[in-house]
Structures are given as structure tokens and as C-alpha cells.
C-alpha positions in Angstrom: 36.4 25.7 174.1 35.9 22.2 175.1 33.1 20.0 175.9 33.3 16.4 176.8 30.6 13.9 177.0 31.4 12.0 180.2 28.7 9.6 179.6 28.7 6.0 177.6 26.1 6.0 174.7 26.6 7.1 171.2 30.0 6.7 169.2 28.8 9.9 166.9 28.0 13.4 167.9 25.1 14.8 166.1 25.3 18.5 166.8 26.0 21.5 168.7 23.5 24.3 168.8 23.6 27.8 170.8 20.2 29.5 171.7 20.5 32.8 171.9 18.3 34.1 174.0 19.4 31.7 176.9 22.8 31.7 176.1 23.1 28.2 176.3 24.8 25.2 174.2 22.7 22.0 173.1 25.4 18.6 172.4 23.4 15.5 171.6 24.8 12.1 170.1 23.1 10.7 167.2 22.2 7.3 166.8 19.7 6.4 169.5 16.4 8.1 171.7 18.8 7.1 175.0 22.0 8.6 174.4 23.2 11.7 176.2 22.2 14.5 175.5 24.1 17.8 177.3 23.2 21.5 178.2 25.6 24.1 179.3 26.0 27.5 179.8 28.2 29.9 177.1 31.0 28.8 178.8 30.4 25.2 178.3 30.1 24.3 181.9 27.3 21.5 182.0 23.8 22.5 183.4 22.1 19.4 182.7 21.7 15.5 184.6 24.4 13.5 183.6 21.3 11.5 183.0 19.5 13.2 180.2 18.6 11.4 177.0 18.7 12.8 173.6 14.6 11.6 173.7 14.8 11.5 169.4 17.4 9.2 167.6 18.9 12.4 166.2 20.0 12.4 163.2 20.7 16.6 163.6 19.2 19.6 165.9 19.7 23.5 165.2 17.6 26.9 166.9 14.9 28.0 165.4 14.6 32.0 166.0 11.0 32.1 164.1 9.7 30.0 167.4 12.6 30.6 169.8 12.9 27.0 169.6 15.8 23.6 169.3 14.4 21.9 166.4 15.8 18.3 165.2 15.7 15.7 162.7 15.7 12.1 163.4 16.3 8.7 162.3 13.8 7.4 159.2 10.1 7.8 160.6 11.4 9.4 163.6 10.3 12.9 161.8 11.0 16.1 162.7 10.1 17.4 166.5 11.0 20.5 168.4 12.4 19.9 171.8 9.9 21.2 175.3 12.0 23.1 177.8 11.5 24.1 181.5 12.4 27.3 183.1 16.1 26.7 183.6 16.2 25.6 179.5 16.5 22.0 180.4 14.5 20.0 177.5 11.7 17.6 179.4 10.4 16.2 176.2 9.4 16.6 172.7 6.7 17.3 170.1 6.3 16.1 166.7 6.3 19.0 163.8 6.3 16.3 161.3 6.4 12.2 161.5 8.1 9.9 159.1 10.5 10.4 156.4 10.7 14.0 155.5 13.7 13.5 154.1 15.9 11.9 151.1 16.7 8.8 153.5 16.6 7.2 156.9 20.0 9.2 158.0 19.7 12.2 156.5 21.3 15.1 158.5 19.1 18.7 158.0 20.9 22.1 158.2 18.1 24.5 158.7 18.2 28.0 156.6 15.7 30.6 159.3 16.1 33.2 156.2 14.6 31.0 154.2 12.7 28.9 156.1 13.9 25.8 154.9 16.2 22.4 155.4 18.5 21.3 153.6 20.0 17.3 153.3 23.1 16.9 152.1 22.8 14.1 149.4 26.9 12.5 149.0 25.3 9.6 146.3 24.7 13.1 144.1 28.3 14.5 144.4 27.3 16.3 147.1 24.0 17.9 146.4 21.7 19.3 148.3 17.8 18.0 148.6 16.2 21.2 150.2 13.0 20.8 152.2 10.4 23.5 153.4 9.9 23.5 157.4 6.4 25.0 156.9 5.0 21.4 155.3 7.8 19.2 155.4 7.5 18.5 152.2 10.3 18.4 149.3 10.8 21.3 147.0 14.0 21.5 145.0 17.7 19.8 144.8 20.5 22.1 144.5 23.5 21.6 143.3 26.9 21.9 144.9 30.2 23.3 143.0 32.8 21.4 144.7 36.0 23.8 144.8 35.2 25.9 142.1 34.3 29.3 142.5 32.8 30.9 139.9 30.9 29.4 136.8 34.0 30.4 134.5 35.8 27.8 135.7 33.2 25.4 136.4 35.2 21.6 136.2 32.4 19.2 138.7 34.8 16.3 139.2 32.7 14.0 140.5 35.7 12.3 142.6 35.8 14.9 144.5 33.1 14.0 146.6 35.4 10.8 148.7 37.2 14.0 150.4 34.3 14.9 152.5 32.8 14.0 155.4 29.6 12.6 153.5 26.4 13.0 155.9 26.8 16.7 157.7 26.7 20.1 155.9 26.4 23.6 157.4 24.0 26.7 157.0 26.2 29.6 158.6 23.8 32.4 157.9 26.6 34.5 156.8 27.0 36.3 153.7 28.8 34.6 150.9 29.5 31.5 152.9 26.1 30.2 153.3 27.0 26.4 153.8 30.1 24.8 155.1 31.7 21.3 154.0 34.0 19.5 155.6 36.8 18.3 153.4 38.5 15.5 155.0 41.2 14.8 152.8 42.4 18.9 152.7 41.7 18.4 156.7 39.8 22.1 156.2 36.2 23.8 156.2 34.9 24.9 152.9 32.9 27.8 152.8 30.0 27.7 149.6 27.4 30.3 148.7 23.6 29.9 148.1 24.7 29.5 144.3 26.6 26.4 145.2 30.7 27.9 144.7 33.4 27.5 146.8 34.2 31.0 148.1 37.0 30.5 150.6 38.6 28.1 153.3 40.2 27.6 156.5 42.3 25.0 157.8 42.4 22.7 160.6 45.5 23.0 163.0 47.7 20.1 162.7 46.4 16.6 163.9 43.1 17.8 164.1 40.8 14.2 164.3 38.2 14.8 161.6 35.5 12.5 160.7 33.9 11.2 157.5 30.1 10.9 158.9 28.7 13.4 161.6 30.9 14.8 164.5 31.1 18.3 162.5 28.4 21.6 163.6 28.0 24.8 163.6 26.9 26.9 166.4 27.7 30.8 167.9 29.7 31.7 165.2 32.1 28.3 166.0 32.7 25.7 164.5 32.7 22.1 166.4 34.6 18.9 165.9 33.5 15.9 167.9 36.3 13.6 168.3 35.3 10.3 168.9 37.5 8.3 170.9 38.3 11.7 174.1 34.2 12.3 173.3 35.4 15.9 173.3 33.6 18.6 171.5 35.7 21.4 170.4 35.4 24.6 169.2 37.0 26.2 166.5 36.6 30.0 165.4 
């Protein structure tokens, strides 16, 4: 699947998310409160006014099932908020969940974990650790630490180079079992799949000539993953 944003405004996407229960795909660019932010329908035909705005200067957005809600982080004291949506699904507005920096820094990108009930930041100055926050307060509550292609602890070797292969803002939570999170390793032009203990359990490769990013333009949503490539301003799904 495709999805392109026909719209000027925004040079990075900030994420894809599906909401189940009215089958419908969320695209919003990060980077400023005006920039476009798109609904469609499962088959990614846009529902939405070419003229709607992204309202938050997202930084990341993901669903929610605790609240049946599209949830987002934002730029520095931007906060967290949820996004307010009519009848038809179309978001009219927002409401704050928490305000200021709830996070490691100004443009942090949260991955939100509904089995846990917590977001986590993926921190790139720490060789790629995680700072994990809890959505109930907002608040900080543990770092975790990321393996880097090693899969197991009997062959643990962190080489902290590693770390300039990635795309250095954007980590996934998949909610599947044994591949938690995903990474996108830029250099390898794959995904990496990594389990809650922080080890490399698998990959899968990008076709050939597939435009990957170092900072956003990378999500996760129905089971797909999503490249944003920046210069078509096409999202496109990968399964």
C-alpha cells in the first residue's frame, strides 16, 4: 500500500497508526502544529480535508485500546495529548494528558507498550537505549538497555559503533511475541526485531533501493510496517 501526502508542510513523517475499531489509518508529519495531517480508510483512500493540520508539533502518535483513543507525543513542552474525533473519525482537536517535557528531550519519539502501559524513548546518545515512561503519570521510571545484534547473553559483544547504522530518533513496539520492538538499521537497509530483554531475535530486509531514513519516516501500524520517503512524500507499506 501507498499513501502520499499531496500537501506542502513537513519534510519528515512522524507516524502511521491504524485504529481498529474504525478501521482507519492516521499519517501526520512531524515538525510543526500546521502540517498535514491525513485520515483514510483500510484501503488508504483519504477521508480527510486536504486541509487538516497535525494540531500538535508531533514528535510521534500511536492507538491507545485502554481508551479507544490516537494518543501522541510532541515537540519539548508540547506534552502528551490525545487527539478528539467526530462521528466520521475525523480528529477536530486535542486534549492535553500531560504538558511539558515528559520525556528525555525536546524530540523525543514515544512507542507506546498498551500491555504494559507504558512509553518508551529511544535514547541514540546511550547506544541505543531505551528511557521508558509510565502513561498513567507521565513520569520516568527505568532505562533499558538495548543489545544491538546480539541475541542471547552468551554472546553478549555491545559495540558501541554500532549505533551510526540506525535510524537514531524512531523505535517500534510491535506487540508481538519475541519481537517486541523494531529498529531500523540503515546501513543493513533492514528491520530488526528485539525482545523485551533487549536481544536481537530476527530480521527482514528491505527490497532493493528501498529510501530509508536516519531520523523519523519509519512506523508501525496493522501489522505493517511504513517507510516515509521524503522527496515522492509517499508512505509505504511493507509486510
Amino acid at each position: 500500500m501507498e499513501i502520499k501526502v499531496a500537501r506542502e508542510g513537513g519534510a519528515n513523517g512522524a507516524g502511521v497508526v491504524w485504529h481498529p475499531k474504525l478501521k482507519k489509518y492516521y499519517l501526520g508529519m512531524a515538525g510543526n502544529e500546521i502540517y498535514p495531517l491525513l485520515v483514510t480508510d483500510a484501503s488508504g483512500k483519504i477521508l480527510s480535508d486536504i486541509t487538516l493540520e497535525c494540531m500538535v508539533d508531533l514528535k510521534n502518535f500511536w492507538y491507545n485500546p485502554k481508551v479507544n483513543a490516537v494518543q501522541c507525543n510532541g515537540y519539548d513542552s508540547y506534552g502528551w495529548r490525545q487527539y478528539e474525533l467526530d462521528s466520521k473519525g475525523i480528529p477536530t482537536g486535542t486534549k492535553i494528558l500531560y504538558d511539558g517535557l515528559n520525556q528525555p528531550d525536546a524530540n523525543s519519539v514515544g512507542a507506546y507498550d498498551p500491555s504494559s502501559n507504558k512509553v518508551y524513548f529511544l535514547s541514540a546518545e546511550n547506544n541505543m537505549e531505551f528511557s521508558v515512561y509510565l502513561m498513567s503519570t507521565g513520569m520516568f521510571d527505568q532505562t533499558m538497555k538495548l543489545h544491538l545484534q546480539n541475541t542471547s547473553s552468551n554472546e553478549l559483544n555491545d559495540q558501541p559503533g554500532l549505533s551510526d547504522e540506525y535510524n537514531s530518533t524512531t523505535a517500534i513496539y510491535t506487540g508481538l511475541p519475541n519481537k517486541q520492538f523494531l529498529l531500523l538499521n540503515i546501513d543493513k537497509e533492514r528491520v530488526e526485531f528485539y525482545n523485551v530483554k533487549g536481544f536481537m531475535t530476527g530480521y527482514k530486509q528491505f527490497p532493493p533501493n528501498t529510501k530509508l531514513e536516519d531520523r523519523f519516516n519509519f512506523s508501525f501500524a496493522n501489522g505493517l510496517v511504513w517507510i516515509f520517503n521524503k522527496e515522492s512524500r509517499i508512505w509505504t507499506a511493507f509486510k
